[in-house]
KEVEX-910132 format. One line per field, with one value per residue (C-alpha): y, z, x negated; residue number from 1. Coordinates in Angstrom, 1 decimal. Each point is the difference from the previous one (the first is absolute). Layout:
<atoms>
Y <- c(Y / ...)
Z <- c(Z / ...)
X <- c(X / ...)
n <- c(NUM / ...)
</atoms>
This chain:
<atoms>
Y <- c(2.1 / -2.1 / -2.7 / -2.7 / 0.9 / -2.5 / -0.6 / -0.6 / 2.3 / -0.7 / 0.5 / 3.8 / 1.0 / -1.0 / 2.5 / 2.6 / -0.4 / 0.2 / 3.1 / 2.0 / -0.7 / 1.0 / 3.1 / 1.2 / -0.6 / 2.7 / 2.1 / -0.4 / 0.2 / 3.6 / 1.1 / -1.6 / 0.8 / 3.8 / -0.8 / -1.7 / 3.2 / 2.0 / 0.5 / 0.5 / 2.7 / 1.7 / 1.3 / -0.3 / 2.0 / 2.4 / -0.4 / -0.1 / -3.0 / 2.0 / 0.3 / -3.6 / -0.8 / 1.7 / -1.7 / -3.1 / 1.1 / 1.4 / -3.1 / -1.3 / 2.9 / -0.2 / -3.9 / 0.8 / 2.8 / -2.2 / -2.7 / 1.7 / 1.0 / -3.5 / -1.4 / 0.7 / -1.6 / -2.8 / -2.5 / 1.2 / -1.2 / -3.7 / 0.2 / -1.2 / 3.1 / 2.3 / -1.8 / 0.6 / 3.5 / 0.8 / -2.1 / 1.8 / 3.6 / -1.1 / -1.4 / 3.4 / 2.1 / -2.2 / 0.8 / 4.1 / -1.1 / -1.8 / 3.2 / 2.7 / 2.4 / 1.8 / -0.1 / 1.6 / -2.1 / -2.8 / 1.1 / 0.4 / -3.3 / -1.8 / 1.8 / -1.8 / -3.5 / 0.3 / 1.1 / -3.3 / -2.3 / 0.9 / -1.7 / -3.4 / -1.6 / 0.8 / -1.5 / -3.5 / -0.3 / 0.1 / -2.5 / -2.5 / 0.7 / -1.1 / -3.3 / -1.3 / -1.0 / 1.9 / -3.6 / 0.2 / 4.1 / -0.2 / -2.5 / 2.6 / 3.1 / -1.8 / -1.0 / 3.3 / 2.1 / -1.9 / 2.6 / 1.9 / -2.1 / -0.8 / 4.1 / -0.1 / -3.4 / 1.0 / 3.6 / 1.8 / -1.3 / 0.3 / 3.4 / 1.2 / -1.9 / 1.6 / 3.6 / -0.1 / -1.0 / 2.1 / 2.3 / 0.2 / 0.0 / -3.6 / -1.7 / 1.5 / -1.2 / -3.5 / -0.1 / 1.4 / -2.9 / -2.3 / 1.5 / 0.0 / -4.2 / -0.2 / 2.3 / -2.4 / -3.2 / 2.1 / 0.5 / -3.0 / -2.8 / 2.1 / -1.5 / 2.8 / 0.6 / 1.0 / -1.5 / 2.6 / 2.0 / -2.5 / 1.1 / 3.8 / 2.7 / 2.3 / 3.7 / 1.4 / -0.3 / 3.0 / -1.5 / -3.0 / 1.8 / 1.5 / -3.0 / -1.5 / 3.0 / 0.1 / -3.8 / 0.3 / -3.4 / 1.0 / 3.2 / -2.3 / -1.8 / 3.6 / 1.4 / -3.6 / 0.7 / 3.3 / -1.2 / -2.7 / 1.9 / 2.6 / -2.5 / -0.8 / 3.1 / 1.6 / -2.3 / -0.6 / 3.1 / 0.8 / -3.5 / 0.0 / 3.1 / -0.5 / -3.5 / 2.0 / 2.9 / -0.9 / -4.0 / -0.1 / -2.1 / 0.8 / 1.0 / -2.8 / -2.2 / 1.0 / -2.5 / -2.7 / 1.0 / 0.4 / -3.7 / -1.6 / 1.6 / -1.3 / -3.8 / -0.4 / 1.9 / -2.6 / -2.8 / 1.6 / 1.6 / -3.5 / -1.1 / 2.8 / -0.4 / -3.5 / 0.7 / 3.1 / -2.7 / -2.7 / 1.6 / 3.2 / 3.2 / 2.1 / -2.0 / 0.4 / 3.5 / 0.8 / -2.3 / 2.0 / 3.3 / -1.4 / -0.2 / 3.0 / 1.7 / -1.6 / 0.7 / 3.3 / 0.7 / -1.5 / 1.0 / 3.8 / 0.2 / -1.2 / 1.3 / -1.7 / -3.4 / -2.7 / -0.7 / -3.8 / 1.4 / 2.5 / -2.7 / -2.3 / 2.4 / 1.7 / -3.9 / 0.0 / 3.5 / -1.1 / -3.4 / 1.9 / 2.9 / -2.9 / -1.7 / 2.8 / 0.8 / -3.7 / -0.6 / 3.7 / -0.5 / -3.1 / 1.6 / 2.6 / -2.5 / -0.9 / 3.4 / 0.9 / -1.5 / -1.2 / 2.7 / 2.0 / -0.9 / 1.7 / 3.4 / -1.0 / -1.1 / 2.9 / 2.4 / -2.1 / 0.3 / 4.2 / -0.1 / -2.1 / 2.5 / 2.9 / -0.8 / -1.2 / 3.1 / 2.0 / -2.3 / 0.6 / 3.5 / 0.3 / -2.1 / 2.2 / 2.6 / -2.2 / -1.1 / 2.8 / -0.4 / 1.6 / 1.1 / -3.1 / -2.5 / -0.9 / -0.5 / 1.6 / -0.4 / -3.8 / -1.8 / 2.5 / -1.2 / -3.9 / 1.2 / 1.5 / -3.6 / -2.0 / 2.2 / -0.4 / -3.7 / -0.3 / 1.7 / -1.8 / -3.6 / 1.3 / 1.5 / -3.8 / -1.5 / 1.6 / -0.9 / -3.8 / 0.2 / 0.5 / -2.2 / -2.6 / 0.4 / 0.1 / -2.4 / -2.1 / 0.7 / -1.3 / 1.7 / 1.1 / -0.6 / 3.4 / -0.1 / -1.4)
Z <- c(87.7 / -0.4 / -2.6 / 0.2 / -2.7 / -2.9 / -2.8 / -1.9 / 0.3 / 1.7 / -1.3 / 1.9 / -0.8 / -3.4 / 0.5 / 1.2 / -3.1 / -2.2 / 1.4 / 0.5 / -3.7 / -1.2 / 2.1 / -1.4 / -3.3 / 0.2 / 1.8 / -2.2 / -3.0 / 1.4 / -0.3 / -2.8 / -2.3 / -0.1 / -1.9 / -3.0 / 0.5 / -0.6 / -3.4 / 0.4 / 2.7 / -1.0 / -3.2 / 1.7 / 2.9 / -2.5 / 2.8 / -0.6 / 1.3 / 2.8 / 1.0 / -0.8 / 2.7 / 2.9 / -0.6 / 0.6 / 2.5 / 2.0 / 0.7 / 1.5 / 1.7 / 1.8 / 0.5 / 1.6 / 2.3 / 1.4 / 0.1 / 2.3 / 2.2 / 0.5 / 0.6 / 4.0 / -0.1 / -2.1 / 2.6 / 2.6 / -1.9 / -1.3 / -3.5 / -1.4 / 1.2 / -1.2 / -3.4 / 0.0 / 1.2 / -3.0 / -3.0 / 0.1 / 0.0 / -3.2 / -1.2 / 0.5 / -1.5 / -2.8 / -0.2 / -0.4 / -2.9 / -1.7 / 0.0 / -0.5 / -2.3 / -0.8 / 1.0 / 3.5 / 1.2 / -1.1 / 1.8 / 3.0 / -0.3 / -0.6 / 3.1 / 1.9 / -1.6 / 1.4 / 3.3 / 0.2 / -2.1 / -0.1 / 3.8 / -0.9 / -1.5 / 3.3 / 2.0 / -2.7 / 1.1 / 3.0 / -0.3 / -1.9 / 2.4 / 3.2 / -1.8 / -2.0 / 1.2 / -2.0 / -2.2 / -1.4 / -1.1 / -3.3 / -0.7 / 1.6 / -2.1 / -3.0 / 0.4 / 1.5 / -2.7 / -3.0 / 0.6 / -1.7 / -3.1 / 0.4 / -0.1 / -3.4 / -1.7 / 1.2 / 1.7 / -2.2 / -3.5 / 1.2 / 1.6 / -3.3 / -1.8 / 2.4 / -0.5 / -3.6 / -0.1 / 3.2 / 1.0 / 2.4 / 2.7 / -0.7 / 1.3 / 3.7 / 0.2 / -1.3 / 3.0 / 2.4 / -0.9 / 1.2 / 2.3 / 1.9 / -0.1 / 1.2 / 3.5 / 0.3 / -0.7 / 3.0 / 2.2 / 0.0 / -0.3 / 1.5 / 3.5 / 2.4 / -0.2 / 3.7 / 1.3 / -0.9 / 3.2 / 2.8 / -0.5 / -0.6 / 1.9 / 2.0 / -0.4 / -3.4 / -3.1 / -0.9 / 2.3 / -1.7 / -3.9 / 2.0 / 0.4 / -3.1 / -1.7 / 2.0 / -0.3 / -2.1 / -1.9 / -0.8 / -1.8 / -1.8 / -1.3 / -0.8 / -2.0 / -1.7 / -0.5 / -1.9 / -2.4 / -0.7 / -0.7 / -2.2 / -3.2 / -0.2 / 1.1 / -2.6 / -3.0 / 1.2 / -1.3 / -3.0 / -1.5 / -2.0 / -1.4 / -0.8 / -1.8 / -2.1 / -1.0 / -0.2 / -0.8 / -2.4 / 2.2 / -0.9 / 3.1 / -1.2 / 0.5 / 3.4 / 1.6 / -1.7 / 0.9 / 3.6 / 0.2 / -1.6 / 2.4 / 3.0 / -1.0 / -0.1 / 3.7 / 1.0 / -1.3 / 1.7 / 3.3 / 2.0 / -1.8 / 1.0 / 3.5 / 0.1 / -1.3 / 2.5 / 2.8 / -1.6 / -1.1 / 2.3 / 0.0 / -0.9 / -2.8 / -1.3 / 0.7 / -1.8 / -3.1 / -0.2 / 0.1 / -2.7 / -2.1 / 0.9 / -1.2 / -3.8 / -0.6 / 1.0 / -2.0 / -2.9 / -0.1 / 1.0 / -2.7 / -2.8 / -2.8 / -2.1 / 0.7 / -1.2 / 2.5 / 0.4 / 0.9 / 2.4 / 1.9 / 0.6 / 1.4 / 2.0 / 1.6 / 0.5 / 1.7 / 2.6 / 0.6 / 1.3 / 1.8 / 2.0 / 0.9 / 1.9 / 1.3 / 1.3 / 1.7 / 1.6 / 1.3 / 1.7 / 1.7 / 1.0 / 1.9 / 2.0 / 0.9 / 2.8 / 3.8 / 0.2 / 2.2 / -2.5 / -3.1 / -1.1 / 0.6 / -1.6 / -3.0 / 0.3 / -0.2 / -2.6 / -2.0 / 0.4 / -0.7 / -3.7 / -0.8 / 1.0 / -1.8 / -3.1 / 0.2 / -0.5 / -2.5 / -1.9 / 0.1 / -1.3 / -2.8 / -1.0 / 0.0 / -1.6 / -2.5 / -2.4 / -2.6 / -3.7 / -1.9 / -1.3 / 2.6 / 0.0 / 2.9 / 0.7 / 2.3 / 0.8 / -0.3 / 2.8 / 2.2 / -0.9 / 1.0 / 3.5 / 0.4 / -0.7 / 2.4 / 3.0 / -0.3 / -0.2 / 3.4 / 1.3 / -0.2 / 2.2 / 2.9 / -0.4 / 0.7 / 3.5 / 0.8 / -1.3 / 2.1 / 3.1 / -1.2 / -0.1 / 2.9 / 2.1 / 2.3 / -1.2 / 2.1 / -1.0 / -2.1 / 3.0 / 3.1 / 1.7 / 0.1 / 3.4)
X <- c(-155.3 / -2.9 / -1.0 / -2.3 / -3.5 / 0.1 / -1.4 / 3.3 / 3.8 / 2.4 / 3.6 / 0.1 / -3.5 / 1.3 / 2.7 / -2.2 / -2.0 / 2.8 / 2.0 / -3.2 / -0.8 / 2.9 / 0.1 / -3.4 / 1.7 / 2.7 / -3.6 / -1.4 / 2.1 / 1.1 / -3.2 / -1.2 / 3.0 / -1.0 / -3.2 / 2.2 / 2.4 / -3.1 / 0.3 / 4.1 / -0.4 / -2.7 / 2.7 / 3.3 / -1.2 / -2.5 / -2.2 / -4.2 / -2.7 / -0.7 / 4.0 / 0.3 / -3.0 / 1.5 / 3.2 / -1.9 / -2.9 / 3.3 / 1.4 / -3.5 / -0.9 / 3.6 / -0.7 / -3.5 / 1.4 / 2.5 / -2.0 / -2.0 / 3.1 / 1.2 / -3.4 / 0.2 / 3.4 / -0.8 / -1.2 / 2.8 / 3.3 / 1.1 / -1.3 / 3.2 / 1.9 / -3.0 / 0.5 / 3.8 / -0.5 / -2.2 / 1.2 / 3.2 / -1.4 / -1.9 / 3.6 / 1.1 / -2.8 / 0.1 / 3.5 / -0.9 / -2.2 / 3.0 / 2.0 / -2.6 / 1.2 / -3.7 / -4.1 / 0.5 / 2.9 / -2.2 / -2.9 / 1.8 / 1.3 / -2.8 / -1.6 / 3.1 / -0.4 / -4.2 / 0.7 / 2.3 / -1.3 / -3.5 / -0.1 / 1.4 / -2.7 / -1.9 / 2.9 / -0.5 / -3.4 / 0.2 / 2.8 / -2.0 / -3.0 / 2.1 / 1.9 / -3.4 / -3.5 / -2.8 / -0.6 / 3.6 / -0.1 / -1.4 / 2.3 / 3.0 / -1.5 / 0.0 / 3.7 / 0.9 / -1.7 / 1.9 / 2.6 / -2.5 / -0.1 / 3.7 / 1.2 / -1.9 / 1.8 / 3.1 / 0.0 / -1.7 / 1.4 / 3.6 / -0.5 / -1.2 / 2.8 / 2.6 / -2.5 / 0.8 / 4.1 / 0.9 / -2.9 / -3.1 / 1.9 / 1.5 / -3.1 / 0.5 / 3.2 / -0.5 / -2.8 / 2.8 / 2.4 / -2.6 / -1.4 / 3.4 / -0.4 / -3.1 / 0.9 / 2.9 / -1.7 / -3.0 / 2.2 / 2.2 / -3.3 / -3.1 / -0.6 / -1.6 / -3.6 / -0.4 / -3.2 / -2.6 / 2.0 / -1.2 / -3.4 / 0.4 / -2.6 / 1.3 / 0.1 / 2.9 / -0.1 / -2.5 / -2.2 / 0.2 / -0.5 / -3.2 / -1.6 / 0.6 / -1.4 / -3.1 / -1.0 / -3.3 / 0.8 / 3.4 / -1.0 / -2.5 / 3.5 / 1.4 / -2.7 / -0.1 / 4.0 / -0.7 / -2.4 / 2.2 / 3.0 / -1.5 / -0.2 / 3.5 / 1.6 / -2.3 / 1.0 / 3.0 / 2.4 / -1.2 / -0.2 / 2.9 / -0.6 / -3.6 / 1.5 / 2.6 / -1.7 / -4.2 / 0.7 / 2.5 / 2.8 / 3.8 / 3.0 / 1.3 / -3.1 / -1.0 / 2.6 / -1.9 / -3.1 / 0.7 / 2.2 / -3.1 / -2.3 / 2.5 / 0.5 / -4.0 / 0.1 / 2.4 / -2.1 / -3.5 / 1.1 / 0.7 / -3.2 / -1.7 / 1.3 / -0.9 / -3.7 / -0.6 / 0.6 / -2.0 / -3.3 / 0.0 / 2.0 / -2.5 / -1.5 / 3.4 / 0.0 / -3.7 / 1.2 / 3.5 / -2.0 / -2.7 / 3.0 / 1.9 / -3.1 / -0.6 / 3.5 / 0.2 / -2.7 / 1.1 / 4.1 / -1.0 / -1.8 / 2.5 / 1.4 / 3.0 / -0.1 / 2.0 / 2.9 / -2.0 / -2.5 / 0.9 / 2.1 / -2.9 / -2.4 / 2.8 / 0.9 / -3.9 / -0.3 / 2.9 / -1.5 / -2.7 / 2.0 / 2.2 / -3.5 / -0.6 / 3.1 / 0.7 / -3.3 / -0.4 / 3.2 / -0.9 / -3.2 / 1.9 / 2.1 / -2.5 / -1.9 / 2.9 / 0.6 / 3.1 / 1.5 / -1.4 / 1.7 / 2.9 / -1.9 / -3.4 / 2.2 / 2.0 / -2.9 / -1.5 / 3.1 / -0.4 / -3.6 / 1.1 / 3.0 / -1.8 / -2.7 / 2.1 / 1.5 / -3.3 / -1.2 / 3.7 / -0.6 / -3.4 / 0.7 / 3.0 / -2.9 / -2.5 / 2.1 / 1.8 / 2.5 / 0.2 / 2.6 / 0.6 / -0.2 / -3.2 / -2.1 / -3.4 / -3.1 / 1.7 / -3.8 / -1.1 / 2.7 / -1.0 / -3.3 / 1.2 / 2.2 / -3.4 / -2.3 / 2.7 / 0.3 / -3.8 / -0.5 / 3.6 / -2.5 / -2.1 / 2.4 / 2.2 / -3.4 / 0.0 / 3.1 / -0.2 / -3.6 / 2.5 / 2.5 / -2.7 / -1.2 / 3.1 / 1.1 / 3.1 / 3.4 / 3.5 / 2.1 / 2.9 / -1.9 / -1.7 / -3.9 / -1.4)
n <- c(1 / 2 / 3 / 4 / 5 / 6 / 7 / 8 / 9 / 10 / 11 / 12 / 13 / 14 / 15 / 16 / 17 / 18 / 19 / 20 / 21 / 22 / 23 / 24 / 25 / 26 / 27 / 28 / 29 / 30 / 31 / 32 / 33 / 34 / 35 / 36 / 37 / 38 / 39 / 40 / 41 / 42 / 43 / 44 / 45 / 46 / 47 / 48 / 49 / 50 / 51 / 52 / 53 / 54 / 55 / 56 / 57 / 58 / 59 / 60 / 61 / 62 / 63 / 64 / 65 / 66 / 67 / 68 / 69 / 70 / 71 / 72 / 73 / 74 / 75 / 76 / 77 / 78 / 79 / 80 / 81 / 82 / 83 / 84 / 85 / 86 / 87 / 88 / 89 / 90 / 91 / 92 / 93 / 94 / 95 / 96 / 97 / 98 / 99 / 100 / 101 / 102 / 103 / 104 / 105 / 106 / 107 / 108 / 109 / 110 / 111 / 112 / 113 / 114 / 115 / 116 / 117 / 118 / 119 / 120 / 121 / 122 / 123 / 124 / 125 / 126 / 127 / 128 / 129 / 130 / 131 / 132 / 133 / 134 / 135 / 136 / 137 / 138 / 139 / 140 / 141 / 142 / 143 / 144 / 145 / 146 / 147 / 148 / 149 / 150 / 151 / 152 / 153 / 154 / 155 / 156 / 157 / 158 / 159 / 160 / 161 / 162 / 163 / 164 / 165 / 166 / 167 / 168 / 169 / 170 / 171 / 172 / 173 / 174 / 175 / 176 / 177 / 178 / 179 / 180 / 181 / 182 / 183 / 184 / 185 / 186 / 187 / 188 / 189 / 190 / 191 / 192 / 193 / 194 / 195 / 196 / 197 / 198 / 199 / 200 / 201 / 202 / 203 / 204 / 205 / 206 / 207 / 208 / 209 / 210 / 211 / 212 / 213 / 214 / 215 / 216 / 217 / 218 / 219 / 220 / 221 / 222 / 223 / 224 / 225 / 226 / 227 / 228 / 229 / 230 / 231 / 232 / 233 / 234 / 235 / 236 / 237 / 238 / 239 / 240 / 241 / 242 / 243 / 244 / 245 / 246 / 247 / 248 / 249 / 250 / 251 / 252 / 253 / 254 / 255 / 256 / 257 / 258 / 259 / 260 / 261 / 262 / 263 / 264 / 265 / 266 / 267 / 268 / 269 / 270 / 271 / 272 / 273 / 274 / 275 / 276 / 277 / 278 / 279 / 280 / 281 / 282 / 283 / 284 / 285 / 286 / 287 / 288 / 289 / 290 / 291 / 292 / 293 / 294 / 295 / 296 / 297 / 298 / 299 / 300 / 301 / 302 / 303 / 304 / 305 / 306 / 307 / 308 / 309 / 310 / 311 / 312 / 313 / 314 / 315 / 316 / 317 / 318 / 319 / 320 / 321 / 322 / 323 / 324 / 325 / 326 / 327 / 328 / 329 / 330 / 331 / 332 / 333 / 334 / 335 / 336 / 337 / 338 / 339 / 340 / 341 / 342 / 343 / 344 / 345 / 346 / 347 / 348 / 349 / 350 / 351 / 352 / 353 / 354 / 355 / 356 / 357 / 358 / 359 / 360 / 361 / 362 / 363 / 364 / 365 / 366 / 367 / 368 / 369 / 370 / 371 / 372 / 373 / 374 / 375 / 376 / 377 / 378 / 379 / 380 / 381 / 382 / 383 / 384 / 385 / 386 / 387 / 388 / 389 / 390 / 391 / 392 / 393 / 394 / 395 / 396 / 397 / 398 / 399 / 400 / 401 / 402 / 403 / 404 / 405 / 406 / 407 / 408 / 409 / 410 / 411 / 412 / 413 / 414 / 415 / 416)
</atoms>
């Protein structure tokens, strides 16, 4: 399949855009929803911070391990099947977590959900890379990652909602039900994404992993990947918790929180997008990470604040965390050959989940709980956020120095 390289959609990239958005949103959502359930789980399943953490680092250290296996094999199959393949193990993992009667069923399905799901974001990528030319991409992230904000207006808020009538496992199935729609909808509309296999190397697919893994400017994008993942994977799982217990914010007014915080993603992810193409992707990147940094700062370091308050400098702190994300996405687009990217991206996509995973599990560590709720030691871990995205500015500016640099090839024809 090959399309022309515009500057405007045509009516299937526009599909493309739109399916693969909504596909990160039930992702995402699945992840993301267990940092609202925090606070539930953490007393339904009398289980401790540090418990809590490995139930979350599980499902990335699952994700990266797999990514890793599929990484040979990513640039040897139609994309489309690879997608299918996957997108329905994570409809079944996520299945086990909607039926898990205590912490250990749980943690082995969550382990299940990673190994499939944790691999389809590499799969999008690579996707997007092969259909759009490297001027549309920040457009393309910043569509594709408003299933970010969209799993907090909508996921989120009614996952909670159905959390507090039926029970934590509620949310899981609600993403199952749609999950279901969007593998038909794939399956039915998805045209196969085959040309990446004209242009293969020879030799199988561990020969393949090999050289991806031993390409010096590619494990410049790795070790740029890590840095970038330990911020969010770090704030990530306690937040809800930290917001109940140090900041004063009610169960009930977590929802709110969380669908404020989404519609102002929805609003500044396209924007973003359309800025990281416009004035440079790492510009975007350094003034994402500026911000990322004041806010940490700041909301680590809270007490009880008024809900107002808390709101705005949360909608702040993710402005600056989906600057970041959009735009190092983008690069990361362009660091790969394209016989090359399915396993790059799929490596890449380890390297993140692994190295969320750590960062998970050091903060359940870092971070300690008392006997009545309240969270400890949670302006060290802003500090530990702050320091990592400091020394993440200068990896991305290696990779953007190749980026630059690099001569210009279409986005579906093979490199000369």
């Amino acid at each position: 399949m090959t399309l022309q390289n515009s500057h405007t959609f045509t009516g299937y990239q526009k599909f493309i855009v739109a399916i693969l958005a909504i596909l990160q949103f039930t992702i995402v959502l699945d992840f993301m929803v267990l940092s609202p359930l925090g606070a539930i789980l953490l007393k339904e399943l009398s289980i401790t911070t540090a418990q809590f953490g490995l139930v979350v680092s599980a499902y990335a250290f699952s994700a990266g391990a797999a990514g890793l296996l599929a990484a040979g094999f990513a640039d040897k199959y139609d994309r489309k099947k690879l997608l299918l393949f996957f997108y329905t193990g994570f409809i079944f993992g996520t299945v086990l977590c909607g039926i898990a009667p205590d912490y250990h069923f749980l943690l082995m399905a969550r382990i299940i959900t990673g190994i499939f799901g944790g691999v389809i974001g590499s799969i999008s990528f690579a996707i997007i890379t092969d259909i759009f030319p490297m001027e549309m991409r920040g457009r393309v992230m910043g569509f594709v990652q408003m299933g970010f904000g969209l799993s907090q207006v909508l996921g989120i808020p009614i996952g909670l909602y159905l959390a507090n009538i039926f029970g934590w496992h509620a949310p899981f199935l609600m993403i199952v039900g749609l999950s279901i729609i969007i593998g038909v909808v794939l399956l039915k509309f998805l045209k196969p994404i085959n040309d990446h296999l004209r242009i293969q190397k020879q030799g199988n697919a561990f020969q393949h992993l090999g050289g991806i893994i031993s390409t010096t400017r590619y494990l410049r994008g790795f070790a740029a990947t890590a840095l970038l993942a330990t911020g969010g994977f770090m704030l990530m799982p306690f937040g809800s918790a930290f917001g109940v217990h140090n900041l004063g914010i009610s169960l009930n007014q977590l929802p709110f929180l969380y669908m404020v915080t989404g519609v102002c993603m929805l609003v500044f992810s396209p924007v973003i997008g359309k800025l990281s193409d416009r004035i440079g992707k790492y510009q975007m990147f350094i003034a994402g990470s500026v911000l990322t940094c004041i806010m940490t700062l700041i909301y680590c370091n809270l007490g009880v604040t008024p809900l107002w308050i808390i709101m705005v400098l949360n909608v702040f702190l993710f402005v600056g965390i989906t600057g970041r994300m959009i735009s190092a996405s983008a690069l990361m687009t362009a660091v790969p050959e394209p016989q090359d990217r399915g396993g790059f991206m799929g490596v890449n996509a380890s390297v993140q989940q692994i190295s969320g995973g750590v960062a998970s599990l050091i903060a359940g560590y870092i971070v300690t709980e008392t006997s009545t709720g309240y969270l400890e030691n949670y302006p060290l871990l802003g500090n530990v956020v702050v320091a990592a995205a400091i020394l993440t500015v200068f990896l991305m500016y290696t990779i953007h120095k190749f980026v630059r640099d690099k001569p210009t090839f279409s986005a579906t024809k093979p490199q000369p």
